[in-house]
N, C-alpha and C positions, 0 to 999 in steps of 0.2 A: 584453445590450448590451456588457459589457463583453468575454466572449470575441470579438463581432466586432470590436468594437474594437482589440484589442490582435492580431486575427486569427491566433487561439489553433488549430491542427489534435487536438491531442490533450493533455486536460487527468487527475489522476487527484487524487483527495480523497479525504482521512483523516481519521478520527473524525467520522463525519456523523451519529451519534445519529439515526437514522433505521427506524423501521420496512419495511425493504423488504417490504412486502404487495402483490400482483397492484394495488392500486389505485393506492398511490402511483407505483410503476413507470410505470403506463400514464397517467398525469398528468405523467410527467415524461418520457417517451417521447414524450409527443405536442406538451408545449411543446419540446422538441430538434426535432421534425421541424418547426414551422411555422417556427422559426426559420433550418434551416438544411436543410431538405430533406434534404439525405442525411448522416446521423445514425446513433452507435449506440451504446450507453448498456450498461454491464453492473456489477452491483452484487454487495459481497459484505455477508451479515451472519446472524446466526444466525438459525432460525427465529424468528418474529412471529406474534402472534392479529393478528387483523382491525384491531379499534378502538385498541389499543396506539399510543400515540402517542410514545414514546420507549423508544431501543434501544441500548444503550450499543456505541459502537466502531463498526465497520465501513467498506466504505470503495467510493468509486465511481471508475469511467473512462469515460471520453468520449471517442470519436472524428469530427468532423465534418469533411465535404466528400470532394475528391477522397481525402485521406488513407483516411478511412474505407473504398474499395475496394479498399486496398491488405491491412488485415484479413484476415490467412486462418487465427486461433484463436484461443481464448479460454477462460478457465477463472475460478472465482468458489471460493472459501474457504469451505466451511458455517459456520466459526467467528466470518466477517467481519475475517479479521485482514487479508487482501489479494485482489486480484482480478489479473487480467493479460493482454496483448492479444498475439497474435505478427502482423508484419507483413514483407511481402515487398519488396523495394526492384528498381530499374529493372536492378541487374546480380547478380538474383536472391540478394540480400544479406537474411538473415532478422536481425528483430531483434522480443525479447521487451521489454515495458514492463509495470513491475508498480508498483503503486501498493498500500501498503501501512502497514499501522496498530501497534504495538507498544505492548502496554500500557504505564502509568509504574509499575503499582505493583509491588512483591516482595513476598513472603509476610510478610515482617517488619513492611509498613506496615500489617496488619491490615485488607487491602482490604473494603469495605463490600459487603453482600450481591446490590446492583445496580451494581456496576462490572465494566466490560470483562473484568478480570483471572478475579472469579470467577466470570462465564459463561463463559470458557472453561479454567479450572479445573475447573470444575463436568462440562464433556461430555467434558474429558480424562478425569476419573476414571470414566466411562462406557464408555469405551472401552478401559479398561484397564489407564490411565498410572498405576502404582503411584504418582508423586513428580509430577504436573505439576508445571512451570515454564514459564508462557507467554512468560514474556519471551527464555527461551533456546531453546521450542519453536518459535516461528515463523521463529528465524533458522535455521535444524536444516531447519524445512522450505521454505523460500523458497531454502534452498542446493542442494537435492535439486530443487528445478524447476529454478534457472539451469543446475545439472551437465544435467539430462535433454535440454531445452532447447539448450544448447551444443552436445551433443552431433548433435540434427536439423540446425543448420546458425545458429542465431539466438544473436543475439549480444545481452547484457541490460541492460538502463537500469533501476535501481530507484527509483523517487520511494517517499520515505519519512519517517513521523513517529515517529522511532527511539527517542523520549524517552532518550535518550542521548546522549554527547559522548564520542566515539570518543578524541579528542586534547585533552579537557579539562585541564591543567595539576596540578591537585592531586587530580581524581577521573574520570581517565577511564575510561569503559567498555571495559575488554576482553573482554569478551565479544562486541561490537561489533564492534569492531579487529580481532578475529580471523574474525571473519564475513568484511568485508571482503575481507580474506587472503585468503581459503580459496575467495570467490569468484570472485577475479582483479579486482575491481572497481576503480575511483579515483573520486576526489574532483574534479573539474576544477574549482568553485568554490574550493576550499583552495587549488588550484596556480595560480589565478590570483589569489585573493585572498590573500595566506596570513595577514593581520594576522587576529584571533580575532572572531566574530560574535558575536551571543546572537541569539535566534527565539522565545522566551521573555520578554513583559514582566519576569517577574516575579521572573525569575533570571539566570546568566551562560553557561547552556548553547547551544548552537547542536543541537536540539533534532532538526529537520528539514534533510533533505538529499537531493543528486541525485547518483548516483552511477552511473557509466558503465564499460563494459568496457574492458580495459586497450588 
């Protein structure tokens, strides 16, 4: 109700603690279609058993109505860190949209055995990654699709839960900050707002952010 409401085209969600199993999928495939007829839905998150009913991290996108025909790719994260839609505009203008999830925790915090970080700690070191670090791996690989990406002709908008404060005052993330950089990305919320946010009850970070190519 609320995305017709607010007559929302393309939405992307982070940290949905969600088992993507064939059944939840196709449950929630089929409420997007009664609601909106043409509908399309694409999730990322690590492998699930059936009955599991909590998945730490991951993350979904949604594209309903005419938008959704415009849709011409799409790709899902096995780790659930992000997912991402390419779409084609009226003077054949391509643009990628990725919706993406960033753990909060570092090795330091002694992350717990079912948190986001060391599941994918866990299939890094499966794969090879002498040192995982998720929180600097995803930005590592989300900069390698915008580069690929740019390169076909699409231009990048990242919605994202960066658990991070790029321009925090006494602790900001550079590692963040230089993502950004390296992406070509901005901020148009900061350049239009530029007084300091928090997105965060429970802290002073501004946490979550939309960031647009330059």
């Amino acid at each position: 109700d609320m995305i017709r409401e607010l007559g929302m085209d393309l939405k992307g969600y982070a940290e949905i603690n969600r088992p993507w199993n064939a059944s939840n999928k196709w449950q929630y495939n089929l409420m997007m279609e009664m609601a909106f007829q043409n509908s399309h839905t694409i999730y990322s998150g690590a492998e699930s058993t059936y009955d599991r009913e909590y998945q730490p991290g991951g993350t979904l996108m949604n594209v309903n109505g005419q938008t959704a025909g415009r849709m011409d790719g799409s790709g899902v994260d096995d780790m659930g860190r992000f997912c991402w839609m390419t779409f084609r505009g009226h003077r054949d203008e391509g643009l990628l949209v990725i919706a993406a999830y960033r753990v909060c925790h570092e090795a330091s915090d002694n992350p717990g055995p079912y948190t986001a970080y060391t599941q994918q700690y866990t299939m890094m070191r499966k794969r090879g990654v002498a040192k995982p670090n998720p929180r600097r791996q995803i930005l590592k690989d989300m900069l390698d699709l915008i580069d690929k990406k740019r390169k076909e002709g699409y231009r990048p908008m990242l919605m994202m839960d960066a658990n991070g404060d790029y321009y925090h005052p006494l602790r900001p993330d550079k590692e963040l900050a230089k993502f950004i950089d390296d992406a070509g990305l901005m901020d148009p919320f900061k350049e239009r707002f530029p007084d300091r946010i928090k997105t965060y009850l429970y802290g002073d970070k501004r946490l979550d952010m939309l960031l647009m190519d330059r």
